[in-house]
PALO-633296 format. One record per atom (N, C-alpha, C, O): residue number from 1; residue in one letter; atom name; x negated, y, z negated. Coordinates in Angstrom, 3 decimals. Layout:
<sites>
+-----+----+----+----------+----------+----------+
|   i | aa | at |       c1 |       c2 |       c3 |
+-----+----+----+----------+----------+----------+
| NUM |  a | CA |        X |        Y |        Z |
...
+-----+----+----+----------+----------+----------+
</sites>
This chain:
<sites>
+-----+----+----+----------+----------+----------+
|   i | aa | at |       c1 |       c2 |       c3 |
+-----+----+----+----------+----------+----------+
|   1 |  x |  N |   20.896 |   -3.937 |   -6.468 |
|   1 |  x | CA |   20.016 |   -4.170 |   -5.353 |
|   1 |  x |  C |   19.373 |   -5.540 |   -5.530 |
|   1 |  x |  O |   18.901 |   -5.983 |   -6.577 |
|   2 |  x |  N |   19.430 |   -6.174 |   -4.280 |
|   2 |  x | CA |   18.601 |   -7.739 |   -4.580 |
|   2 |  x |  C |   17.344 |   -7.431 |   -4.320 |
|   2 |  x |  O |   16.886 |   -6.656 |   -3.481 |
|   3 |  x |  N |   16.490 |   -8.517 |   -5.603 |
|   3 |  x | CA |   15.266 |   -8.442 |   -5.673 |
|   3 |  x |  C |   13.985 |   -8.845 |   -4.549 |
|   3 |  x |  O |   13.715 |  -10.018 |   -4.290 |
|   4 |  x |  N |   13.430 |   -7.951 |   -4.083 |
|   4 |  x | CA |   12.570 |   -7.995 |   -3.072 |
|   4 |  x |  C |   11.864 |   -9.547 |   -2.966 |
|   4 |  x |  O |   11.428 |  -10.085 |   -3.984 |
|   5 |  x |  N |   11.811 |  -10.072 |   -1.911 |
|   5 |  x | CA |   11.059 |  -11.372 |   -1.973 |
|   5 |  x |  C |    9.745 |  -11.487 |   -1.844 |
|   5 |  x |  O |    9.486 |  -12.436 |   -1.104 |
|   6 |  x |  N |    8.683 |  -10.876 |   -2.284 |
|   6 |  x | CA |    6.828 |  -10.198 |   -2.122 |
|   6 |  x |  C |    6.149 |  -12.007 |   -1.873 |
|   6 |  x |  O |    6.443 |  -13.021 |   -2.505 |
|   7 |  x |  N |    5.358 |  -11.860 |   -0.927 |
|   7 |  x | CA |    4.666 |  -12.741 |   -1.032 |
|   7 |  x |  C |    3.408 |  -12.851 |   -1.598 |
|   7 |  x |  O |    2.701 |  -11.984 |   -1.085 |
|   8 |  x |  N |    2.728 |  -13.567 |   -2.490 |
|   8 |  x | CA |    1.497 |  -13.302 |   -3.644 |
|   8 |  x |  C |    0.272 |  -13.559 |   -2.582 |
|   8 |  x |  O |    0.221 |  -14.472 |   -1.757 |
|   9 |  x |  N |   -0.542 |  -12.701 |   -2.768 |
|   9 |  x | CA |   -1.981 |  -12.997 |   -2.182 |
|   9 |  x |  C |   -2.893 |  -13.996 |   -3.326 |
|   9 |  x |  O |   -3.445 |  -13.593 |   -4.350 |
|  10 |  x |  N |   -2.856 |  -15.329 |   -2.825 |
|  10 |  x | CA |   -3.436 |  -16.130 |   -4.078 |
|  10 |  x |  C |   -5.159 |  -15.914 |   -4.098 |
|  10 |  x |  O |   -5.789 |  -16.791 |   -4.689 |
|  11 |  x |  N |   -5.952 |  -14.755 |   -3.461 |
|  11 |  x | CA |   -7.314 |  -14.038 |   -3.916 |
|  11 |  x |  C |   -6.877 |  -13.158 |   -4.771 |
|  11 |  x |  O |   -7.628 |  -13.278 |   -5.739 |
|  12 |  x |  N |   -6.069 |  -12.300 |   -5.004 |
|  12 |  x | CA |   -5.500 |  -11.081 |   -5.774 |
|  12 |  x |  C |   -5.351 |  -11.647 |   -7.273 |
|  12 |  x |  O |   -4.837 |  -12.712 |   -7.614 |
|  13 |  x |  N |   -5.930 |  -10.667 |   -8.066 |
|  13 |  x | CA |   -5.707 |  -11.213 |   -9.331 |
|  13 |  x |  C |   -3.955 |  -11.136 |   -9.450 |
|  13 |  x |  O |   -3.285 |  -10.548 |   -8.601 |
|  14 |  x |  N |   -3.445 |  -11.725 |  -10.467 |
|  14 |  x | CA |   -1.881 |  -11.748 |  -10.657 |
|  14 |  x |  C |   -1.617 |   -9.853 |  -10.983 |
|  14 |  x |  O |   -0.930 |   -9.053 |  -10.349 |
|  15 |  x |  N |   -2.470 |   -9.650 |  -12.197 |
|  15 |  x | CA |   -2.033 |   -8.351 |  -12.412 |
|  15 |  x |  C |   -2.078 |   -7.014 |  -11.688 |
|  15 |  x |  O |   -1.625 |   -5.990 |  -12.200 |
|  16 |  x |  N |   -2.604 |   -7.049 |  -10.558 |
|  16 |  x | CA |   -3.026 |   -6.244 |   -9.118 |
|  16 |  x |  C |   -1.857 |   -6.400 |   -8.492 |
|  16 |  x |  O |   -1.073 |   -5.477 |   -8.272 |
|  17 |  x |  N |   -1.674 |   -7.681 |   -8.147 |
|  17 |  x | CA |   -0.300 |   -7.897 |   -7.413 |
|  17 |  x |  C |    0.902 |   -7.581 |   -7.810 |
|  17 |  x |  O |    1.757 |   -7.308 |   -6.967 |
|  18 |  x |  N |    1.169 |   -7.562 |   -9.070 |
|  18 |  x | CA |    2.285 |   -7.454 |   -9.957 |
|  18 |  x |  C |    2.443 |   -5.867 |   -9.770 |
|  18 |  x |  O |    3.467 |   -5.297 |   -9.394 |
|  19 |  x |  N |    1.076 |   -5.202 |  -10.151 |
|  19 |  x | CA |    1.201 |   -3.469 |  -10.557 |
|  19 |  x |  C |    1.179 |   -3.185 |   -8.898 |
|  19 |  x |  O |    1.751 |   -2.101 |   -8.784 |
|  20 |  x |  N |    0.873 |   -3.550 |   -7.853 |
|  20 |  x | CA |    1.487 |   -3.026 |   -6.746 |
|  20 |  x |  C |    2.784 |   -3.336 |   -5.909 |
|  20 |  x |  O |    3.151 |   -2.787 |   -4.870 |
|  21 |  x |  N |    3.328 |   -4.248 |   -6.544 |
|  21 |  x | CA |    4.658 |   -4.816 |   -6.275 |
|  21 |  x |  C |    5.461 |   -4.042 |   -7.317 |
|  21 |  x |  O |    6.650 |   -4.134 |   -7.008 |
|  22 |  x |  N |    5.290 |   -3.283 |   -8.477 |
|  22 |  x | CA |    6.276 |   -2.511 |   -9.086 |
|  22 |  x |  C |    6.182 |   -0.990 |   -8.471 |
|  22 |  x |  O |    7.135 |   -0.221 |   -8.347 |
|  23 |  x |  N |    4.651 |   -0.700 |   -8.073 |
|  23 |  x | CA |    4.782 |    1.215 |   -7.276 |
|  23 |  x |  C |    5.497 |    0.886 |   -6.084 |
|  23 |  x |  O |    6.039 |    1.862 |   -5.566 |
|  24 |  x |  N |    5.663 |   -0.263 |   -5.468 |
|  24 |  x | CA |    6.539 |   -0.736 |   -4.197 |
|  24 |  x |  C |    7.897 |   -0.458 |   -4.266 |
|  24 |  x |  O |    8.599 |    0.265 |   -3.558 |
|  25 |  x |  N |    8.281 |   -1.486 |   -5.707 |
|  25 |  x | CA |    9.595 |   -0.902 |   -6.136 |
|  25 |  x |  C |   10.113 |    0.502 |   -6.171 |
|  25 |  x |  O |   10.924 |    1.120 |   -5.481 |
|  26 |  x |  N |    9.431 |    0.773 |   -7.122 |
|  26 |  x | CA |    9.825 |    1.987 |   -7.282 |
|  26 |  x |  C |    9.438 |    3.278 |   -6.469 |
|  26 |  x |  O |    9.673 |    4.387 |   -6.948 |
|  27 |  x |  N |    9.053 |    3.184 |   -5.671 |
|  27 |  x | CA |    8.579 |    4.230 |   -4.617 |
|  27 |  x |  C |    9.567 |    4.444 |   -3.313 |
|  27 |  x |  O |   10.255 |    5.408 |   -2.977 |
|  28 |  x |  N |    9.265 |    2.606 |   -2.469 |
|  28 |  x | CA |    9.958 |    2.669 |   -1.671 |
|  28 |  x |  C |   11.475 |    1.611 |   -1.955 |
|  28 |  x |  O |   12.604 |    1.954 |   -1.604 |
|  29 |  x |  N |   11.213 |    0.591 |   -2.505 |
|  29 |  x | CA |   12.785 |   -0.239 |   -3.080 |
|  29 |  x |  C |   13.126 |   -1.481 |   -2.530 |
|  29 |  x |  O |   13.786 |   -2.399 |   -3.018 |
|  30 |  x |  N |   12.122 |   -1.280 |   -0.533 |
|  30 |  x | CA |   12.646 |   -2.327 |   -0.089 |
|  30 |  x |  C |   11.736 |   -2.265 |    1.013 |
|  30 |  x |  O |   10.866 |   -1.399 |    1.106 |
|  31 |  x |  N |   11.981 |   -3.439 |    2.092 |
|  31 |  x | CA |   11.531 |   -3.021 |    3.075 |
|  31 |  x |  C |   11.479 |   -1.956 |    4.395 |
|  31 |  x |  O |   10.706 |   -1.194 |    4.976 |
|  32 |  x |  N |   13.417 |   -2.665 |    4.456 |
|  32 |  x | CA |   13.920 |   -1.143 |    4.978 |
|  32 |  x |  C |   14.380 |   -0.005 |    4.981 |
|  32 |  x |  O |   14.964 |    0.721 |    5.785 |
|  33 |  x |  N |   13.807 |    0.083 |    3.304 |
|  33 |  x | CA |   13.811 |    1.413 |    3.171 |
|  33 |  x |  C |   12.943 |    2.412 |    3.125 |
|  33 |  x |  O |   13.036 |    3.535 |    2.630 |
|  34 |  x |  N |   11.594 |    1.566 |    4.025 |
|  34 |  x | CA |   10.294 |    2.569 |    3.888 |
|  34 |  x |  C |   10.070 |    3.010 |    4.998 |
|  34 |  x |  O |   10.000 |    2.288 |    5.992 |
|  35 |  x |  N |    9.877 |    4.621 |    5.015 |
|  35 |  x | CA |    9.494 |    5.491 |    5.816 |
|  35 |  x |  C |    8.155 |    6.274 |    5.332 |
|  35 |  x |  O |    7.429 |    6.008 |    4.374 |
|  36 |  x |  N |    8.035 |    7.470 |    6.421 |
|  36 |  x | CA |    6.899 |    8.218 |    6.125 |
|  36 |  x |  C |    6.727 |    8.867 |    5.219 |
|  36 |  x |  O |    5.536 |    9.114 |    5.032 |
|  37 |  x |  N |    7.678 |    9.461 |    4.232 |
|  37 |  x | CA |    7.733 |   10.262 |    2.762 |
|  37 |  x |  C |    7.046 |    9.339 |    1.889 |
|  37 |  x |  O |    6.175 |    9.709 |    1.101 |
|  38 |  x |  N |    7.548 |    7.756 |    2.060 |
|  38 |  x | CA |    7.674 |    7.005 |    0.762 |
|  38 |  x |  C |    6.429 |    6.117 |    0.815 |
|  38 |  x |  O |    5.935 |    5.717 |   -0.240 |
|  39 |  x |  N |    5.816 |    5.740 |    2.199 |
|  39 |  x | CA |    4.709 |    4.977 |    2.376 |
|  39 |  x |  C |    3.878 |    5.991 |    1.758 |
|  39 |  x |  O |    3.728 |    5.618 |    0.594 |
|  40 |  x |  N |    3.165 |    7.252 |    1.969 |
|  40 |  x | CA |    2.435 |    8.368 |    1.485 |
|  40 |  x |  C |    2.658 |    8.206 |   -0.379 |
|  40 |  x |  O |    1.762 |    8.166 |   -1.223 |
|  41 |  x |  N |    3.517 |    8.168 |   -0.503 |
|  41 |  x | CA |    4.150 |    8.265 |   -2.223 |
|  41 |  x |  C |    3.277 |    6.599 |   -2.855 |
|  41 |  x |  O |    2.471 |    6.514 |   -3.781 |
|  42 |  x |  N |    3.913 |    5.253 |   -1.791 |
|  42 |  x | CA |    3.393 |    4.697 |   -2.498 |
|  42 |  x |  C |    1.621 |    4.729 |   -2.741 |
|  42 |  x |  O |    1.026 |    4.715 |   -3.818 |
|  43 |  x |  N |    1.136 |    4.769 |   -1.570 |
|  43 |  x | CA |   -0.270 |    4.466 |   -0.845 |
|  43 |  x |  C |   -1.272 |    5.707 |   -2.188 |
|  43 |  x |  O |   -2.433 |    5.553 |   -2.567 |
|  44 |  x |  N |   -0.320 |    6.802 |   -2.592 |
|  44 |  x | CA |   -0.902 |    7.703 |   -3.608 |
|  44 |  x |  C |   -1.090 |    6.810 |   -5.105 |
|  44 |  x |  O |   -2.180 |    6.432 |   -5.536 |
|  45 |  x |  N |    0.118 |    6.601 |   -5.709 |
|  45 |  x | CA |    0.375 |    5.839 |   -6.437 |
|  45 |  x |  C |   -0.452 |    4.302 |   -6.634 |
|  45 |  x |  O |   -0.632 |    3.991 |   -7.811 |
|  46 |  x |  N |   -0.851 |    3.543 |   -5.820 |
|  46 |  x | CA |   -2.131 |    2.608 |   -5.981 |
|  46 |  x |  C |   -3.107 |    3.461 |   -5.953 |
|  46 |  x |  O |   -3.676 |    3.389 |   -7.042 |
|  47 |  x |  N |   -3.765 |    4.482 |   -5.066 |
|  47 |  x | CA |   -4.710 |    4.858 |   -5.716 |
|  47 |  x |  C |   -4.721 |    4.944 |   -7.400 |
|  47 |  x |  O |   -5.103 |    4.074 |   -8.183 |
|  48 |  x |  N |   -4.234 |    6.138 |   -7.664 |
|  48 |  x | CA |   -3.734 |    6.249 |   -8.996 |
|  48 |  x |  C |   -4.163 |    5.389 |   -9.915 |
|  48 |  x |  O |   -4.810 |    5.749 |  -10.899 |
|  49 |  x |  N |   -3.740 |    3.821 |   -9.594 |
|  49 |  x | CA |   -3.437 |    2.920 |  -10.524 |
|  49 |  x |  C |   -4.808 |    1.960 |   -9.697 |
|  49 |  x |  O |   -4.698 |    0.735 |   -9.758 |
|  50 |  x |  N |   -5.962 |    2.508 |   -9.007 |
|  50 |  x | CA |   -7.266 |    1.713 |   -9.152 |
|  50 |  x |  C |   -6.626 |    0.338 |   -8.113 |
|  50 |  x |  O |   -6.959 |   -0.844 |   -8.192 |
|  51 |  x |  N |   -5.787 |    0.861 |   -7.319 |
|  51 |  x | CA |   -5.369 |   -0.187 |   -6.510 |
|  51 |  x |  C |   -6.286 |    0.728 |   -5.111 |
|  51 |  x |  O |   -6.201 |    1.917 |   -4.804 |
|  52 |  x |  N |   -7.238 |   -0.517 |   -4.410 |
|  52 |  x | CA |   -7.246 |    0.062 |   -3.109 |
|  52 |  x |  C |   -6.290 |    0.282 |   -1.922 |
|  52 |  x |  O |   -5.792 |   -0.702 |   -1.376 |
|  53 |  x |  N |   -5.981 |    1.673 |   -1.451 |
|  53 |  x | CA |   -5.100 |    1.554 |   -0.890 |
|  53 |  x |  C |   -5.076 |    0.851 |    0.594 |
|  53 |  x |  O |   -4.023 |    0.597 |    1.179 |
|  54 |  x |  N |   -6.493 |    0.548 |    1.168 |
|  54 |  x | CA |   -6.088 |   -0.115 |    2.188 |
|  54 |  x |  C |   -5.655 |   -1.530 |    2.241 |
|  54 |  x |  O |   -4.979 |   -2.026 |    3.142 |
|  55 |  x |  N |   -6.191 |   -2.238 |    1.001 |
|  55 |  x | CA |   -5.681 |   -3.301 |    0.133 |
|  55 |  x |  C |   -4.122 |   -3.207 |    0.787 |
|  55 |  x |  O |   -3.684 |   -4.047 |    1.572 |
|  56 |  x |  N |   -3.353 |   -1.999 |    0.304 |
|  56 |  x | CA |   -1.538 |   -2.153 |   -0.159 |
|  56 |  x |  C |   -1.456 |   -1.742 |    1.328 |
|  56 |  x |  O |   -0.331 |   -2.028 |    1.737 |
|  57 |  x |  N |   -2.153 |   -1.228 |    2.216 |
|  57 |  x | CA |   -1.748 |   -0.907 |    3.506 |
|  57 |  x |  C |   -1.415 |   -2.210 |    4.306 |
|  57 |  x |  O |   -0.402 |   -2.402 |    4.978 |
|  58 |  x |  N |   -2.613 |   -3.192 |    4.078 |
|  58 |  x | CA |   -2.785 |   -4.358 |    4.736 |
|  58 |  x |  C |   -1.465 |   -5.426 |    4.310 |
|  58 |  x |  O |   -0.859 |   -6.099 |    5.144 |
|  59 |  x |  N |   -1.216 |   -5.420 |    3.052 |
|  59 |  x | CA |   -0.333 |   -6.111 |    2.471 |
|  59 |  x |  C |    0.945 |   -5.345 |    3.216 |
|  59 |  x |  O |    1.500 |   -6.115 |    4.000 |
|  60 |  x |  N |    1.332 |   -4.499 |    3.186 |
|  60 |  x | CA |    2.330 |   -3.780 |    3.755 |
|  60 |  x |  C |    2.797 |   -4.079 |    5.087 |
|  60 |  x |  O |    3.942 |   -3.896 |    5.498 |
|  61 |  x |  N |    1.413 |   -4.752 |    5.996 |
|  61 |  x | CA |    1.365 |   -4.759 |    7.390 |
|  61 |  x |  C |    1.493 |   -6.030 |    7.892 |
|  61 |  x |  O |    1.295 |   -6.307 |    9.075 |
|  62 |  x |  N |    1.871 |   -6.947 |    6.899 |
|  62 |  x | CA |    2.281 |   -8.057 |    6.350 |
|  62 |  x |  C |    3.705 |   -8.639 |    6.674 |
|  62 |  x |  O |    4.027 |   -9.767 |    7.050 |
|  63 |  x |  N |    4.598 |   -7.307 |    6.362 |
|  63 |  x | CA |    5.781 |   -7.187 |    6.234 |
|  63 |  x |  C |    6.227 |   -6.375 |    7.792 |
|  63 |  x |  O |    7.386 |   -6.279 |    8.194 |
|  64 |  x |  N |    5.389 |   -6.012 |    8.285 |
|  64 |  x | CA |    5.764 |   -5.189 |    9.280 |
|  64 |  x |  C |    7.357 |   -5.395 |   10.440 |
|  64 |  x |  O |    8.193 |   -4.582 |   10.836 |
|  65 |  x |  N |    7.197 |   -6.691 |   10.628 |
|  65 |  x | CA |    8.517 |   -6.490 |   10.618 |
|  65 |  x |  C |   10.011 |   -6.919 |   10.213 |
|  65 |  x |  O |   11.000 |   -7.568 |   10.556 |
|  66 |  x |  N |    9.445 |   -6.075 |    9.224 |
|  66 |  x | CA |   10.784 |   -5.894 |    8.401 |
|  66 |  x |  C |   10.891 |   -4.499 |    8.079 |
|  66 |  x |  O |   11.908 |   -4.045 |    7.555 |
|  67 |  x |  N |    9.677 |   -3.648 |    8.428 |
|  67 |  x | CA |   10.083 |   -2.078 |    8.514 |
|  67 |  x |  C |   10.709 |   -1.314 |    9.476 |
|  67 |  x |  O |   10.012 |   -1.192 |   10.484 |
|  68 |  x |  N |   12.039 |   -0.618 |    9.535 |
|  68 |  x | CA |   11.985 |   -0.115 |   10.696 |
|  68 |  x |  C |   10.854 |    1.048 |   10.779 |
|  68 |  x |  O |   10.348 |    1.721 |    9.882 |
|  69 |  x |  N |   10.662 |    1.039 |   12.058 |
|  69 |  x | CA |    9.951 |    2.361 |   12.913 |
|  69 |  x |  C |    8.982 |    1.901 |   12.182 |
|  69 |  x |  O |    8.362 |    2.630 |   11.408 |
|  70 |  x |  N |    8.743 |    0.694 |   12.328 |
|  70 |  x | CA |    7.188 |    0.344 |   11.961 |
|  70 |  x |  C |    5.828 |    1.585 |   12.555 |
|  70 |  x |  O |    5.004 |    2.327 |   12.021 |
|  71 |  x |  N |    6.191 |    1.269 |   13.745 |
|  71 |  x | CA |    4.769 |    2.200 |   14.234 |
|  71 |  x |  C |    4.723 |    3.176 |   13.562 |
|  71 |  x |  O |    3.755 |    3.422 |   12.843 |
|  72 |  x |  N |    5.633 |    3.839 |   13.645 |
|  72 |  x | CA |    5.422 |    5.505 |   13.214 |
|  72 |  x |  C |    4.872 |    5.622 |   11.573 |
|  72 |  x |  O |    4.095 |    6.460 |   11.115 |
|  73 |  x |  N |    5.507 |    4.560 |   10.907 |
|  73 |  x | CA |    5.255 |    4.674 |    9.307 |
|  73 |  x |  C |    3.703 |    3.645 |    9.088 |
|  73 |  x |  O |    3.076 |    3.590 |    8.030 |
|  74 |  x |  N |    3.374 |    2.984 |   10.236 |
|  74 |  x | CA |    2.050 |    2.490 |   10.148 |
|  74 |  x |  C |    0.967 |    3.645 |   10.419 |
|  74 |  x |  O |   -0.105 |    3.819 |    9.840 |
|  75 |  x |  N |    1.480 |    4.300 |   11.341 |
|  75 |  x | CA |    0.151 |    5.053 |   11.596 |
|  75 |  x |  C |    0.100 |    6.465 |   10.606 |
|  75 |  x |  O |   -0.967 |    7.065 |   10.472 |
|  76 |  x |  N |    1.574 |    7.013 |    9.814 |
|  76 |  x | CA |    1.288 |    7.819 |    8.737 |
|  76 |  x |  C |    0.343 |    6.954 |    8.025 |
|  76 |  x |  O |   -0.705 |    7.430 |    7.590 |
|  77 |  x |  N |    0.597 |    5.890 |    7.896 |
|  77 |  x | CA |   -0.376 |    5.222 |    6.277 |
|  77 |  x |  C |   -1.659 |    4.919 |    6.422 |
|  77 |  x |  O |   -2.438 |    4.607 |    5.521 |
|  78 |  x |  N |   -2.009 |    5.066 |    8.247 |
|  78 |  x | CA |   -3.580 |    5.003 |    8.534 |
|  78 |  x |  C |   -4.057 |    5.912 |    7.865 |
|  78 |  x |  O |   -4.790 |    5.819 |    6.881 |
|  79 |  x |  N |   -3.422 |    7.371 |    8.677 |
|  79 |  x | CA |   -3.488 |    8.855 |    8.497 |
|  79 |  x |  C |   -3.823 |    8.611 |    6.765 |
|  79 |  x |  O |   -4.995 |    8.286 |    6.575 |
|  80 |  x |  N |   -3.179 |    8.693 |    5.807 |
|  80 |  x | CA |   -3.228 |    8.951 |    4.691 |
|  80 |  x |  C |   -4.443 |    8.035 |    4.086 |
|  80 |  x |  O |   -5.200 |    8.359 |    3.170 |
|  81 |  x |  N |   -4.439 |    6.559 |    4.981 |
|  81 |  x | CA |   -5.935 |    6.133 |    4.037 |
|  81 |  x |  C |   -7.112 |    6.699 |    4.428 |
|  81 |  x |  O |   -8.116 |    6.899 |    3.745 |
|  82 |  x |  N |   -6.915 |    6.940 |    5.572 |
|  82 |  x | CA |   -8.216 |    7.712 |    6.773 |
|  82 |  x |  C |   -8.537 |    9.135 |    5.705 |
|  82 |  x |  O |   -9.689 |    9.507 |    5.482 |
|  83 |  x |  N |   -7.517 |    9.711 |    5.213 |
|  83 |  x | CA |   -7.875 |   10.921 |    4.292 |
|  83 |  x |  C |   -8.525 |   11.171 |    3.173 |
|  83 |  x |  O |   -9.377 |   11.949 |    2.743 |
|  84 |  x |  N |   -7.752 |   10.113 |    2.761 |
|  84 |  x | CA |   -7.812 |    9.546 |    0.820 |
|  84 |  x |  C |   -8.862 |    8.957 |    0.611 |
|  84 |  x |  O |   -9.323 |    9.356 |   -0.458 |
|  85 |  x |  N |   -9.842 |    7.791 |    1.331 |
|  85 |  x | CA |  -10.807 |    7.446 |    1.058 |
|  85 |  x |  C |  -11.875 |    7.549 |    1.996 |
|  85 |  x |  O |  -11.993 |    8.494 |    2.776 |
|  86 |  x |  N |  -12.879 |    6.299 |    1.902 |
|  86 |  x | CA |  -13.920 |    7.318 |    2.521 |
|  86 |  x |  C |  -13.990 |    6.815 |    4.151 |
|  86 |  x |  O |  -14.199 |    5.629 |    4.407 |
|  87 |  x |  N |  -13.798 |    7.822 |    5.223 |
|  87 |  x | CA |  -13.393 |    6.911 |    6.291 |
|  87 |  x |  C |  -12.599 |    5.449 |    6.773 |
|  87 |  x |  O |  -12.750 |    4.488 |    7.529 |
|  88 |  x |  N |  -11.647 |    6.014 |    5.764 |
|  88 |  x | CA |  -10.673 |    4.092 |    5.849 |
|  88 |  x |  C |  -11.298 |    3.420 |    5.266 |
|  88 |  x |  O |  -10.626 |    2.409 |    5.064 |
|  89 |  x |  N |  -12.359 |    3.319 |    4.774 |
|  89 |  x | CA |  -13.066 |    1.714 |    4.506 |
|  89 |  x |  C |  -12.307 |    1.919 |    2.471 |
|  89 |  x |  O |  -11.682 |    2.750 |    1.813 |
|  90 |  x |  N |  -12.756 |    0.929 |    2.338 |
|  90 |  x | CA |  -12.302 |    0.735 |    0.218 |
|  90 |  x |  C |  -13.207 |    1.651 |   -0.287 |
|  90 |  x |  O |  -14.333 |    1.723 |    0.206 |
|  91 |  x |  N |  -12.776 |    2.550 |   -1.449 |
|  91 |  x | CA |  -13.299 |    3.299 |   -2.259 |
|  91 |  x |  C |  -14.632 |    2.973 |   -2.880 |
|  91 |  x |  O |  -14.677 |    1.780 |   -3.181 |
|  92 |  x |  N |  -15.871 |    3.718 |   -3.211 |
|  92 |  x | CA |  -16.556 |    2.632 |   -3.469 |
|  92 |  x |  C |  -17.270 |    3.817 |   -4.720 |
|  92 |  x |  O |  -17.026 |    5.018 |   -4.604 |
|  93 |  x |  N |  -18.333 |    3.176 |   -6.113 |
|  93 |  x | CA |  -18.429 |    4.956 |   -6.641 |
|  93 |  x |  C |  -19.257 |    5.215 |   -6.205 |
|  93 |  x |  O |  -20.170 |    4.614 |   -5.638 |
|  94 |  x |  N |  -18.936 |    6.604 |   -6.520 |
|  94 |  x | CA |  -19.686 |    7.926 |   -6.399 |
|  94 |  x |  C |  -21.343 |    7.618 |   -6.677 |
|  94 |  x |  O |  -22.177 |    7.837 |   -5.799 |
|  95 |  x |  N |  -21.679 |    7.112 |   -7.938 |
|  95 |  x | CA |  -22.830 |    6.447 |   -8.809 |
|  95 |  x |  C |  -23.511 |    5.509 |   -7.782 |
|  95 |  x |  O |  -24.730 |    5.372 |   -7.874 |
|  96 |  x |  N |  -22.855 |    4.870 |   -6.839 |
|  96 |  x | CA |  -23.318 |    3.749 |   -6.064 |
|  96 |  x |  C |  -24.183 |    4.062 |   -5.072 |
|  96 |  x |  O |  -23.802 |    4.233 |   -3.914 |
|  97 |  x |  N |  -25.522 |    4.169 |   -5.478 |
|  97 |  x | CA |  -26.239 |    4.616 |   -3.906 |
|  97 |  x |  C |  -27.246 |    3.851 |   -3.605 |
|  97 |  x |  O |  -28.053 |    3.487 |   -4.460 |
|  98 |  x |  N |  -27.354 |    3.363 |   -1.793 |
|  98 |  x | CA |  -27.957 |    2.017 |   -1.691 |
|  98 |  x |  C |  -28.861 |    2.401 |   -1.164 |
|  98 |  x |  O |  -29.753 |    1.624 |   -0.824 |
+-----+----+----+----------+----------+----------+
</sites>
């Protein structure tokens, strides 16, 4: 398989970018090979790994077209950040109260 061509967010530390460009790999593989199973898989997987996922959503939306059925696999990955954190917005802690 030829190696994905990722474009670097030069605010992103290198090692953020790097560890969400490998759950990319290995989740979904490519561009067009991401659908609604695998966007959910990756978008879990940055959590996981202290990556915000609307962070990898946005980056994702980046690429948009180069996904097929963009829409449909954009608005699963709303769905799933809309779930996962706190009203869509970036994770923020628990400890944090203003």
């Amino acid at each position: 398989m030829a190696k994905e061509n990722f474009s670097t967010n030069t605010t992103t530390p290198h090692f953020v970018q790097k560890t969400m460009e490998e759950i990319w790999s290995s989740t979904c593989g490519s561009w067009q090979n991401c659908n609604n199973a695998n966007i959910s898989s990756f978008l879990s997987q940055c959590l996981e790994h202290n990556i915000d996922p609307q962070f990898c959503f946005d980056w994702i939306s980046q690429h948009s077209n180069e996904i097929p059925n963009w829409s449909t696999v954009s608005n699963t990955a709303r769905e799933w950040v809309n779930q996962h954190t706190s009203t869509g917005s970036p994770l923020s802690s628990e400890n944090d109260i203003s």
